[in-house]
C-alpha positions as CSV (number, residue, x, y, z in Angstrom):
1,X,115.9,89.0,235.6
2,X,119.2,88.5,233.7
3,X,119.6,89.1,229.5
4,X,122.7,87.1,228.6
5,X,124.2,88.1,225.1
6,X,124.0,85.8,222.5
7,X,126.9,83.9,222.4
8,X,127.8,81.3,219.8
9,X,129.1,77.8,220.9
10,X,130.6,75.3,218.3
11,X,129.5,71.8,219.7
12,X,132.4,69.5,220.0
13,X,132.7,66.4,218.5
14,X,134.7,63.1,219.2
15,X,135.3,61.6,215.1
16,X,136.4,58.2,216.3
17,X,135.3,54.4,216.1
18,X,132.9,53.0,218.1
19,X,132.8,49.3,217.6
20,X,131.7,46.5,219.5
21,X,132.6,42.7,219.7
22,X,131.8,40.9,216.6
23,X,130.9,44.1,214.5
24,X,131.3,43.6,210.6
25,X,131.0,45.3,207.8
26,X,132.1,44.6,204.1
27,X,133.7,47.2,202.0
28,X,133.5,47.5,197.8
29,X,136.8,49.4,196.5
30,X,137.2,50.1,192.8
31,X,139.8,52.6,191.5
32,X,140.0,53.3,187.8
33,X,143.4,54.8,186.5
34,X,143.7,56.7,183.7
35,X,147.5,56.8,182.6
36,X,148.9,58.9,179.4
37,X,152.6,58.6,178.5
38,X,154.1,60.6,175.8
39,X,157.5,60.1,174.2
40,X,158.3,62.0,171.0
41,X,154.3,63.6,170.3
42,X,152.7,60.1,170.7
43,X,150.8,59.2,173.4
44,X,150.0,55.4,174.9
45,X,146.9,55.0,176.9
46,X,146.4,53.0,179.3
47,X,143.6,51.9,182.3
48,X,143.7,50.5,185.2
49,X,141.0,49.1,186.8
50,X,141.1,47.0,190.7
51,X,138.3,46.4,192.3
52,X,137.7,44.1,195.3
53,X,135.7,43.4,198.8
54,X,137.5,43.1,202.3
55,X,135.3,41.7,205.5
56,X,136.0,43.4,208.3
57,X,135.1,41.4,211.5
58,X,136.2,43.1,215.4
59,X,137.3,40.3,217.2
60,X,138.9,41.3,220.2
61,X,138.8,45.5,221.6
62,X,142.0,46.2,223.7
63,X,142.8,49.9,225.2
64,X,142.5,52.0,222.4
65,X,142.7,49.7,219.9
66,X,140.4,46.9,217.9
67,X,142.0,44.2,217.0
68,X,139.9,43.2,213.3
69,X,139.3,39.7,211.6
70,X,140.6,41.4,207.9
71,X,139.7,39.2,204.3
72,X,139.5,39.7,200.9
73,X,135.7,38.7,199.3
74,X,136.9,39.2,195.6
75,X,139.9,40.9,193.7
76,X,139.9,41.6,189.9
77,X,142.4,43.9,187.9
78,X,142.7,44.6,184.4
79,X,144.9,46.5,182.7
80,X,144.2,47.9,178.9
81,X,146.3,49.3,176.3
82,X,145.3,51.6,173.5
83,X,148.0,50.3,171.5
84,X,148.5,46.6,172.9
85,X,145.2,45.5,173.8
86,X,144.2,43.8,177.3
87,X,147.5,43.2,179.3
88,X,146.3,41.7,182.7
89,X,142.8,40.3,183.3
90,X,142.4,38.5,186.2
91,X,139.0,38.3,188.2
92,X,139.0,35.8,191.2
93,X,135.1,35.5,190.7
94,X,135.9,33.8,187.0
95,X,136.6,29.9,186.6
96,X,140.3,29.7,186.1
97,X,142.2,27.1,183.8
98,X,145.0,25.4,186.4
99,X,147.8,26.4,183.9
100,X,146.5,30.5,184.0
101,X,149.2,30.7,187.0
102,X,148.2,34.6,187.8
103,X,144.7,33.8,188.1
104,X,144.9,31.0,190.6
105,X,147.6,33.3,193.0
106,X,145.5,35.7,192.9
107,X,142.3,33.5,194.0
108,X,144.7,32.7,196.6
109,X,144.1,35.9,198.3
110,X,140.1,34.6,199.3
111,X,138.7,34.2,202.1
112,X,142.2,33.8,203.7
113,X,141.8,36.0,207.5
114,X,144.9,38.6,208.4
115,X,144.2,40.8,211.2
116,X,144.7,44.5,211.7
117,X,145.3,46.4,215.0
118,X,143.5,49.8,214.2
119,X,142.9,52.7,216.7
120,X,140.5,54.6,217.1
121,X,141.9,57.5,215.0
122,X,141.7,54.7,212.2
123,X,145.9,54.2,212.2
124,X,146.9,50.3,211.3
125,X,149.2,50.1,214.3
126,X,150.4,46.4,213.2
127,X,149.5,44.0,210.8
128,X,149.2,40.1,211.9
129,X,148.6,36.4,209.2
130,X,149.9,38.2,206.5
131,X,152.6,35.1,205.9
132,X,149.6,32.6,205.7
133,X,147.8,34.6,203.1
134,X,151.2,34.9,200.8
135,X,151.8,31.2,201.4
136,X,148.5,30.7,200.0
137,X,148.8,32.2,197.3
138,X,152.0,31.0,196.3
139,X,150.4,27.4,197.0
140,X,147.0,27.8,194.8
141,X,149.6,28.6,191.7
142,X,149.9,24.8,192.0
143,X,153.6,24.7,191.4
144,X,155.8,22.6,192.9
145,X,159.1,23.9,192.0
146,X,160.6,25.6,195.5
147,X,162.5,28.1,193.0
148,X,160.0,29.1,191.2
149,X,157.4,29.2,194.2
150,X,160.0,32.0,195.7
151,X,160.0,33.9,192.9
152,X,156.3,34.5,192.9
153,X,156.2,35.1,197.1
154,X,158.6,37.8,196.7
155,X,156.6,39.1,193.6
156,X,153.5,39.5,195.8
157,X,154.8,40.0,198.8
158,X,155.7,43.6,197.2
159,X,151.7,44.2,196.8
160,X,150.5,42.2,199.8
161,X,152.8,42.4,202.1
162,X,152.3,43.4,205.5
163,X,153.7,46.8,205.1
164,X,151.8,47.5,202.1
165,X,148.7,46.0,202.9
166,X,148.5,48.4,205.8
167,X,149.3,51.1,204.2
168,X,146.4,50.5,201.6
169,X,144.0,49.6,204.5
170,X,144.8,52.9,205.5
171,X,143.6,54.9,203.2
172,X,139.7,54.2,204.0
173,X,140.4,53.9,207.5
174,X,142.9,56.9,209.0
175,X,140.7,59.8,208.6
176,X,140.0,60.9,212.3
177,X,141.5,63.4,214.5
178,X,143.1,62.9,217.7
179,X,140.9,65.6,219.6
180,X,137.2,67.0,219.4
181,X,136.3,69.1,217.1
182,X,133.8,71.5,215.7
183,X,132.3,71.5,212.2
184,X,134.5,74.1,209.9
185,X,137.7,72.7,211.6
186,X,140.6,71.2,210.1
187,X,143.3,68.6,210.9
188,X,146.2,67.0,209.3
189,X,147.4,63.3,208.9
190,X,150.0,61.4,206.8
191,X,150.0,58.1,204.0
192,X,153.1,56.6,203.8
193,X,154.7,54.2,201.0
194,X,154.6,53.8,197.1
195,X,151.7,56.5,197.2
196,X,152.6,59.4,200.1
197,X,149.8,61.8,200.9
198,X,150.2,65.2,203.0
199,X,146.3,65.0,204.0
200,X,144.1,68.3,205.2
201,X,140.9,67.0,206.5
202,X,137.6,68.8,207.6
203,X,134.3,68.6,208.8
204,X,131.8,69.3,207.0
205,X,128.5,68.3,208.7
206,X,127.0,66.1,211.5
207,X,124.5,64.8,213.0
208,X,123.2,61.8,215.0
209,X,123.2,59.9,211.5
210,X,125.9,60.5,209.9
211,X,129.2,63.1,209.2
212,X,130.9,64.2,205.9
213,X,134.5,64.6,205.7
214,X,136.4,66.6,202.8
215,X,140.0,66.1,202.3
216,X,142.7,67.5,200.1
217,X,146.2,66.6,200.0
218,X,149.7,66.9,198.4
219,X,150.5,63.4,197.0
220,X,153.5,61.6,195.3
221,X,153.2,58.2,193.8
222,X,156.2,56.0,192.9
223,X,156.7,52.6,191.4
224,X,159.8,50.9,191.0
225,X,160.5,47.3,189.4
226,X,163.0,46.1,187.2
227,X,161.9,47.7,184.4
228,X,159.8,50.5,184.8
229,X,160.5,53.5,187.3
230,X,157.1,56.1,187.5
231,X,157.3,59.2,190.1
232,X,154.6,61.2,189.7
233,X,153.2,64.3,192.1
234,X,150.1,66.1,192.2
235,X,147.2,66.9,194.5
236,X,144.1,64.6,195.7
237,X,140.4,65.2,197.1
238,X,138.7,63.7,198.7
239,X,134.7,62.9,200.6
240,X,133.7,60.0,203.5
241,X,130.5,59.6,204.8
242,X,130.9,58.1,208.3
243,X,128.4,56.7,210.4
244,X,128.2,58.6,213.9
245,X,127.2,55.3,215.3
246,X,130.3,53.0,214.6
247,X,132.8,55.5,213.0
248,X,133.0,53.5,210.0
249,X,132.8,54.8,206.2
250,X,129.4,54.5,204.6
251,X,131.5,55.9,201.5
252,X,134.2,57.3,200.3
253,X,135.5,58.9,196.9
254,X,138.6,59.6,196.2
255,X,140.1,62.0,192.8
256,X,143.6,62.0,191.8
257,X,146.0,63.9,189.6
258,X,148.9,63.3,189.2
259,X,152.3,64.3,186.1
260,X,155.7,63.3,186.1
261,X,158.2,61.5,185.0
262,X,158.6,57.5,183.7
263,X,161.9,55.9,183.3
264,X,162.1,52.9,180.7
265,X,165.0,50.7,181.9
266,X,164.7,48.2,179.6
267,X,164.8,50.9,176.7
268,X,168.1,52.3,178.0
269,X,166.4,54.6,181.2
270,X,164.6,56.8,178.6
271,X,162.1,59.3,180.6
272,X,158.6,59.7,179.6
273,X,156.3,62.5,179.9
274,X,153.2,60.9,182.2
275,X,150.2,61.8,183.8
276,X,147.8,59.9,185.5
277,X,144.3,60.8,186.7
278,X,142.1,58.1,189.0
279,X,139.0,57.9,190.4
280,X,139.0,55.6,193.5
281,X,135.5,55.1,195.6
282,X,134.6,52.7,198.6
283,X,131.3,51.9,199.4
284,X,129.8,49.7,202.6
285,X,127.3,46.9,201.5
């Protein structure tokens, strides 16, 4: 008879999607920003608050890759002032007046199909119908002015673009590693564009239900438009709950904090003392 000594083995695990043809699933997003500027001891408050629901439909699986059916259900954002009151409060749910032009290019957005390459890691590889859904909304604004009707393509195009549109996709969707791996261990992965993250994931638990992810991460966020220029740095953490089945978020929350620097152009490039803490969660239906 033999006596082997104990020996501990670390199962391996493949984090990955696992989808099949005609899979869907529908995400909830909201994110709730809390900003604070200060210039000369006062402070301005402000909050942000986007929510919205994508469809994702798999419509064609290629080597590697899914090729997914991507739409917006709903989008709302408000923005609120402690000192100016609401500023933006659009909500694509709402009846809109025709002349509330913001409204109706936003309810331009629904139920209008783009389509995302994703591998299996969850990295947006390309981006495809992201002109049709722009042209839509430029064309539910109801205005027939080609001048004008540029003017607010390239103003959205900077949100909804294909570029940035990925990279917000991104966020709920590149979590995976690229090998196996054994709960405790740790791998890294990058965001890219107006919000970059230096990400640290790890695994925290499995089974044949379900896996937890924590992440942390270096982040810097910056906006630039005519008028207002915010760079901000700071750290991030982060939990998903993935379904072993599919590979594909059950939920996901998301903490941020963030200071820096904003620079008024239109008051002469002053800089502003800001901060800006936000809770961001996604959430299968």
């Amino acid at each position: 008879m033999f006596f082997f000594g104990s020996v501990a083995i670390q199962a391996q695990h493949e984090l990955s999607y696992q989808l099949k043809l005609g899979d869907s699933f529908k995400i909830a997003q909201k994110a709730v920003q809390n900003i604070k500027m200060t210039m000369e001891g006062e402070d301005h408050n402000m909050t942000n608050t986007l929510a919205g629901i994508f469809d994702f439909k798999v419509q064609e699986i290629t080597d590697g890759s899914y090729i997914i059916r991507t739409s917006f259900q709903n989008f709302m954002f408000k923005t609120e002032s402690d000192i100016y009151g609401t500023l933006n409060d659009v909500d694509t749910s709402r009846e809109t007046d025709e002349e509330d032009i913001e409204a109706n290019v936003f309810k331009g957005l629904i139920d209008v199909p783009f389509y995302i390459t994703l591998r299996k890691d969850g990295k947006i590889t390309s981006l495809d119908g992201v002109d049709a859904l722009l042209d839509n909304m430029v064309k539910n604004a109801g205005i027939e002015d080609n001048f004008t009707r540029e003017l607010i393509k390239e103003g959205v195009s900077g949100q909804f673009g294909s570029e940035s549109l990925s990279e917000s996709i991104e966020q709920l969707t590149y979590l995976f590693p690229t090998a196996k791996v054994a709960v405790s261990d740790s791998w890294q992965n990058e965001y890219t564009g107006d919000m970059k993250a230096q990400n640290t994931w790890t695994l925290d638990s499995y089974n044949d239900l379900e896996f937890v992810l924590s992440g942390t991460a270096t982040v810097q966020m910056k906006t630039n438009d005519d008028s207002v220029v915010m760079e901000l740095e700071g750290t991030q953490d982060s939990v998903a709950v993935i379904a072993t089945e599919n590979g594909f978020l059950r939920s996901l929350k998301v903490e941020q904090q963030t200071k820096g620097i904003t620079t008024m152009n239109e008051m002469g490039g002053v800089e502003v003392d800001t901060t800006l803490d936000a809770i961001i969660t996604y959430k299968r239906l």
